[in-house]
C-alpha positions as CSV (number, residue, x, y, z in Angstrom):
1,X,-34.4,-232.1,-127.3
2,X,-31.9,-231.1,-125.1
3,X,-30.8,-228.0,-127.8
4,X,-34.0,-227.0,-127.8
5,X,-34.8,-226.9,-124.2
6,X,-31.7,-224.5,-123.7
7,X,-32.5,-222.7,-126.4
8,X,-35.6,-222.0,-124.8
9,X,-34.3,-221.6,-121.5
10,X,-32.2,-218.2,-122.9
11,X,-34.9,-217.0,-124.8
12,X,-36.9,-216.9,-121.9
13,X,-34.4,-215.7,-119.4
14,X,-33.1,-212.5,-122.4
15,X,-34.8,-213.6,-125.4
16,X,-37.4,-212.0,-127.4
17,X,-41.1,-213.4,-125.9
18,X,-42.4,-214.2,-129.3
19,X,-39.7,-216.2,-130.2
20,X,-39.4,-217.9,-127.1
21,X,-43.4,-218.6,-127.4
22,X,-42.8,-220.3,-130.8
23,X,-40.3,-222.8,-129.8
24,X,-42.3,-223.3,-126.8
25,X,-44.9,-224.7,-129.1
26,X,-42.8,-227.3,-130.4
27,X,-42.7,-229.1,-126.9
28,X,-46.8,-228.7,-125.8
29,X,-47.1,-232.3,-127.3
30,X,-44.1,-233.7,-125.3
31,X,-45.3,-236.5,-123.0
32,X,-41.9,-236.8,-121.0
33,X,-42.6,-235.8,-117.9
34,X,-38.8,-233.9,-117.1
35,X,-39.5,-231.8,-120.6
36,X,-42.6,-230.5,-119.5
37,X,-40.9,-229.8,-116.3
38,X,-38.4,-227.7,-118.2
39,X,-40.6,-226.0,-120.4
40,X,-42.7,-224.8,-117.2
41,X,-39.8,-223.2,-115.7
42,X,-39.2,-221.4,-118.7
43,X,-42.5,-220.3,-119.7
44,X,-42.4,-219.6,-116.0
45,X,-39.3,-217.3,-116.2
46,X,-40.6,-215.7,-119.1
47,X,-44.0,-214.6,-117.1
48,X,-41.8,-212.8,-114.7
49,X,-40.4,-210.5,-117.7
50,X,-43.7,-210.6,-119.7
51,X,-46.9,-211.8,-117.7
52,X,-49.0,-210.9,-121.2
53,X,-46.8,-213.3,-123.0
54,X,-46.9,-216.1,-121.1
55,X,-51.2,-215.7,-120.4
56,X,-51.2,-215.6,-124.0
57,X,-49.6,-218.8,-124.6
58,X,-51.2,-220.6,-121.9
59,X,-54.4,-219.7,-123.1
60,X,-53.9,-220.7,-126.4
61,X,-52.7,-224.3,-124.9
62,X,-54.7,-224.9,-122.2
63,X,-56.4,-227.6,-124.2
64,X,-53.1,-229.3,-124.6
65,X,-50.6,-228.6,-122.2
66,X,-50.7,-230.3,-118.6
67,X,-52.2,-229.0,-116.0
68,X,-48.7,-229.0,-114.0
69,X,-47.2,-227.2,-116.8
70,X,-49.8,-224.7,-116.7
71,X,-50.0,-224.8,-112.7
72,X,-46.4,-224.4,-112.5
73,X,-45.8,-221.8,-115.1
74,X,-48.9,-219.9,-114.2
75,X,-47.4,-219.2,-110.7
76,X,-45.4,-215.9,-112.6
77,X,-48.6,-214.2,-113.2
78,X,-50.0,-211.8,-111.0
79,X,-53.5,-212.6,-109.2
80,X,-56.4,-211.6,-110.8
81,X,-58.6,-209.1,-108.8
């Protein structure tokens, strides 16, 4: 899990967004609470370099993802308005 959490972590900071979504989807299920925390600053740091990407992806797993992962991660969008 570990591999993959860093491998996320550089696709969000320099990585391509899509591919960083992807592998983001393979941890919306995880229930441990630090790997959620991980995956929000990523998605987090990839809002800052691509705000559509990330509302995308939250979107898509609102239904599924925590609301502190989305809360968290959310924070890198602009306010609507």
């Amino acid at each position: 899990m570990t591999d993959v959490l860093d491998q996320l972590a550089k696709l969000a900071t320099h990585g391509d967004p899509g591919a960083a979504t992807t592998l983001a989807e393979t941890l919306v299920d995880a229930t441990d609470p630090a790997t959620q925390a991980k995956l929000a600053d990523a998605l987090y740091t990839l809002g800052k370099r691509d705000p559509e990407a990330l509302s995308v992806f939250l979107a898509a797993h609102a239904h599924t993802l925590p609301r502190s992962t989305i809360a968290a991660a959310g924070r890198a969008l602009p306010e609507a308005g």
